[in-house]
C-alpha positions as CSV (number, residue, x, y, z in Angstrom):
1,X,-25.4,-47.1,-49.1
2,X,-22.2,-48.1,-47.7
3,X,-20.9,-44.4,-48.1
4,X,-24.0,-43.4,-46.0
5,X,-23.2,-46.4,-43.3
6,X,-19.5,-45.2,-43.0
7,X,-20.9,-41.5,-42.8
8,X,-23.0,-42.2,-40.6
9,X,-20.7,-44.2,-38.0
10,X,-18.3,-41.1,-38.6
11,X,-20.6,-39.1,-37.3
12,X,-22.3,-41.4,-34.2
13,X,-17.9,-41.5,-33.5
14,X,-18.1,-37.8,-33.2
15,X,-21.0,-37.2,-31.8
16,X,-19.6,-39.7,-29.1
17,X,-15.8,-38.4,-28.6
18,X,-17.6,-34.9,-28.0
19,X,-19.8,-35.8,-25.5
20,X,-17.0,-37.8,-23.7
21,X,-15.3,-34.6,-24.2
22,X,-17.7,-32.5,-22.7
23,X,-18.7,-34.2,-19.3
24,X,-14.9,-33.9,-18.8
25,X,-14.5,-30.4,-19.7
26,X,-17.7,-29.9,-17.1
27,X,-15.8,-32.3,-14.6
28,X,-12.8,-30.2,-14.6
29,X,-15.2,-27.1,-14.2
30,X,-16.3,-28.7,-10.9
31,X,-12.8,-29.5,-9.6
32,X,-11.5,-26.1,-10.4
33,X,-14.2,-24.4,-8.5
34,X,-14.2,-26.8,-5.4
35,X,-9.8,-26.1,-5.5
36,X,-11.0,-21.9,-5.8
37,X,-13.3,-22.6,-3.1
38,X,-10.2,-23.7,-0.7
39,X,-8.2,-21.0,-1.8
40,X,-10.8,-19.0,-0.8
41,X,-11.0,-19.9,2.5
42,X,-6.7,-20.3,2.9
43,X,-7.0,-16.1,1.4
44,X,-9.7,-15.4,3.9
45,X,-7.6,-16.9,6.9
46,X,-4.1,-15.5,5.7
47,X,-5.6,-12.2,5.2
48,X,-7.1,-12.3,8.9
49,X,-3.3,-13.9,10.5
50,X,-1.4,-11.0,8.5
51,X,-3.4,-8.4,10.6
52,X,-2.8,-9.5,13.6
53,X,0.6,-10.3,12.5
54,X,1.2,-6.3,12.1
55,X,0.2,-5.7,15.0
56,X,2.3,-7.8,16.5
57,X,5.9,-6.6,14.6
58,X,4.2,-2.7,15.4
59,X,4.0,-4.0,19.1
60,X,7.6,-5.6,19.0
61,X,9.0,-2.5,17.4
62,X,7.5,-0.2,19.9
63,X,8.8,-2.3,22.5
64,X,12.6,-2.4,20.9
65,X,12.5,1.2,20.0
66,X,12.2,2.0,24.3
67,X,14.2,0.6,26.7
68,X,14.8,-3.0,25.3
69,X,15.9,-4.2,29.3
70,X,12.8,-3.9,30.9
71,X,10.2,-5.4,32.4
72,X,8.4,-6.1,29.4
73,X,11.1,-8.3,28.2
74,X,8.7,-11.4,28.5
75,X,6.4,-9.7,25.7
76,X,9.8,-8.8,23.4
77,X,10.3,-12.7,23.8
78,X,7.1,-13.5,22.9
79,X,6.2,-10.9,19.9
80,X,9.5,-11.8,18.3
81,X,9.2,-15.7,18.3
82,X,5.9,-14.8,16.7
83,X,7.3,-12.9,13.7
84,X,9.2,-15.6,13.3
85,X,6.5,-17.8,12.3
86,X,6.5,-17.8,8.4
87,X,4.4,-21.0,8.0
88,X,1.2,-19.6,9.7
89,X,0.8,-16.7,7.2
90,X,2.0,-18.7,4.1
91,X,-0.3,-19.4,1.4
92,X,-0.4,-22.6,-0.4
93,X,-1.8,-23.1,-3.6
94,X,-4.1,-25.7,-4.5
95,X,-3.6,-26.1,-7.8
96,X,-4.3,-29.5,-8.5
97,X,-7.1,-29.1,-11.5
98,X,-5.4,-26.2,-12.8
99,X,-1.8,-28.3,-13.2
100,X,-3.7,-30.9,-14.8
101,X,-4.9,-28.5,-17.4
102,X,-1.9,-27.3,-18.0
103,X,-0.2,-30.8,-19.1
104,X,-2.8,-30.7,-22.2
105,X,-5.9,-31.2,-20.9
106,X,-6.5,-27.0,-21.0
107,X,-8.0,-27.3,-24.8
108,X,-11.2,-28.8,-23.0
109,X,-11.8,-25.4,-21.8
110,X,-13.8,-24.5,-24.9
111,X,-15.1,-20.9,-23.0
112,X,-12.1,-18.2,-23.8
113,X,-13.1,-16.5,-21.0
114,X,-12.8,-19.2,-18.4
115,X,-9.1,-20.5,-19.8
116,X,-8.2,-16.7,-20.1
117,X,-9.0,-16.2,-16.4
118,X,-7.7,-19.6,-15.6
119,X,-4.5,-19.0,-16.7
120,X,-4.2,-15.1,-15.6
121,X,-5.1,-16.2,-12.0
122,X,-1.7,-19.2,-12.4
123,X,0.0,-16.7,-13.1
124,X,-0.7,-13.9,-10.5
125,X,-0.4,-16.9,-7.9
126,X,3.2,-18.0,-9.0
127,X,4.1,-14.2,-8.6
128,X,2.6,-14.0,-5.1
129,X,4.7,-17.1,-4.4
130,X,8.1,-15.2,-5.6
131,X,6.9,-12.8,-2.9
132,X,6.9,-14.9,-0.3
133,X,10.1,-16.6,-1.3
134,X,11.2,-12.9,-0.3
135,X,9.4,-12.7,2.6
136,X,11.4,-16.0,4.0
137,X,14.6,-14.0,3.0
138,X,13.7,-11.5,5.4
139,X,12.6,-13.3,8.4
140,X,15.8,-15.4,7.8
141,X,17.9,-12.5,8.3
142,X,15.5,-11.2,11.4
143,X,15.9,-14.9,12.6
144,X,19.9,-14.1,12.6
145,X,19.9,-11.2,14.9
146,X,17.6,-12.3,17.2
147,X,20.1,-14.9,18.0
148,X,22.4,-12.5,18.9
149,X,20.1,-10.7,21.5
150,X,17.4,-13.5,22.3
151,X,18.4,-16.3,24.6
152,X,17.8,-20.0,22.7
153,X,17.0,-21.5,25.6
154,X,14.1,-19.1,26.6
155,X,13.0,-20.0,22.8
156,X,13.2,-23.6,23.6
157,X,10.6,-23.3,26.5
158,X,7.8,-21.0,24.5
159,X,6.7,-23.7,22.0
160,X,3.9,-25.9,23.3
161,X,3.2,-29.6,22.5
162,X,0.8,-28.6,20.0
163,X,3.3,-26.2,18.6
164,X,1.6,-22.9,19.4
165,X,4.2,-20.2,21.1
166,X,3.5,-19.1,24.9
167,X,5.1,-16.0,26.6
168,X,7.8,-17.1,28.7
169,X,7.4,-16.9,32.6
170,X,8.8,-14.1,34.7
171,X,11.0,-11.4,33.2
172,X,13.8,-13.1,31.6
173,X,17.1,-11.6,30.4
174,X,18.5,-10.8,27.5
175,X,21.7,-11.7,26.2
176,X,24.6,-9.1,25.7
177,X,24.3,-7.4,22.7
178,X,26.0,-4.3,20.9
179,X,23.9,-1.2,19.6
180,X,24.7,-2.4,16.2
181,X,22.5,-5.9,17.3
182,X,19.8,-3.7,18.0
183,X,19.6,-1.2,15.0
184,X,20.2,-4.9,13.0
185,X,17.1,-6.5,14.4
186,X,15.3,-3.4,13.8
187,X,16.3,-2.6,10.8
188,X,15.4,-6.5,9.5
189,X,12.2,-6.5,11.3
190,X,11.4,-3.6,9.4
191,X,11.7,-5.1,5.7
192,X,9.9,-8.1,7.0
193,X,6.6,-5.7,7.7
194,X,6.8,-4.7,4.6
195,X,6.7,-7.4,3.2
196,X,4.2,-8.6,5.6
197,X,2.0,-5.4,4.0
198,X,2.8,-6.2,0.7
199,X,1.7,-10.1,1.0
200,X,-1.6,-8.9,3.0
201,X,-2.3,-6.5,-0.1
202,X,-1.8,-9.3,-2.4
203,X,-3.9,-12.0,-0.6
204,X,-6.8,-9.5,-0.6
205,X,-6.3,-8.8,-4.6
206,X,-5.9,-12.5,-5.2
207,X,-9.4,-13.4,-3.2
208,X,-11.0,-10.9,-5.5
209,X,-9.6,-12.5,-8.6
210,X,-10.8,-16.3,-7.6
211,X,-14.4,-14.7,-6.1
212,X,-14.5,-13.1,-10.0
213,X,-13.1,-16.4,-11.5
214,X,-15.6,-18.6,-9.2
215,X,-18.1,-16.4,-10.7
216,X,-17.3,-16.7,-14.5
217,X,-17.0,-20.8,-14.4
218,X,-20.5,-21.0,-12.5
219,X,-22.0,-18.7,-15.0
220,X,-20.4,-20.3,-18.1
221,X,-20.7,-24.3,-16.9
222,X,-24.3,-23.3,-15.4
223,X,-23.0,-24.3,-11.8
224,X,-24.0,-23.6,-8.1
């Protein structure tokens, strides 16, 4: 009898640590997908700002590739304070649930195929960081030449209070440069549309991994 008491209570212990168990696997199931559902909607808006972004460095190039000193030299001013923008078009990852999983807590994740996607989709987001980390590198370098044809203090009057950029009034000058400025800024505004391209490719490919990943969790935890 006491062997059947003790057996017993093993068993109401188990029974119990893998319910607790499983309401927090489910639990993490939910925070994952409400964390997809904001990358989802970061993707869609990054995806939608990179467009427009091209055809804003395909304007600017068009523009440098003419006669720089003319009297469109308000929209050169404009377009290339724009490119320079790297925080609009950056993605940032909410990966709250998924870092707490990764500290231990990933075991919970009983379904192979949800921890399997989990952790391919962590992955594929830390490279698509390394690319913009590159990206940076490049407007960094376009942000250097630009100071040598771009006058600062044209810059200084183009962002607004609530830090949006505004063509500058009239027709304003240039400063002095060389050729060697010009085929510089070119040359630098050129790597960062590709990797412009190349991040805009990636956002779309990474929205189609979480909308497959959303889809897997809410078919394997039975969720909306």
């Amino acid at each position: 009898m006491l062997f059947l008491a003790v057996f017993c209570g093993f068993l109401a212990e188990y029974a119990l640590e893998h319910k607790i168990e499983s309401d927090r696997e489910r639990q993490y199931a939910f925070s994952l997908v409400e964390d997809l559902k904001l990358d989802t909607a970061a993707l869609n808006k990054i995806i939608l700002l990179r467009t427009k972004r091209l055809d804003v460095i395909d304007s600017l190039f068009l523009l440098l590739n003419g006669t720089v000193d003319s009297n469109h030299r308000a929209d050169i001013y404009f377009y290339s304070l724009l490119v320079r923008r790297f925080a609009m078009v950056q993605f940032i990852y909410n990966d709250g649930t998924i870092q707490q999983l990764k500290t231990g807590s990933l075991r919970l994740i009983r379904s192979r195929i949800v921890s399997d996607s989990i952790v391919q989709y962590d992955g594929r987001v830390r490279r698509f960081e390394k690319s913009q980390e590159r990206e940076e590198l490049s407007i960094q370098d376009f942000k250097h030449y630009c100071l040598k044809i771009f006058d600062g203090r044209i810059y200084y009057t183009m962002t607004t209070e609530n830090d949006r950029t505004r063509r500058p009034s009239g027709n304003p000058a240039l400063l002095r440069y060389t050729k060697e400025d010009l085929n510089n800024l070119i040359g630098t505004l050129s790597s960062v549309r590709s990797s412009n391209v190349a991040c805009r490719s990636f956002s779309i490919e990474l929205r189609d991994k979480v909308a497959r990943l959303l889809n897997t969790i809410r078919i394997e935890y039975h969720l909306q």
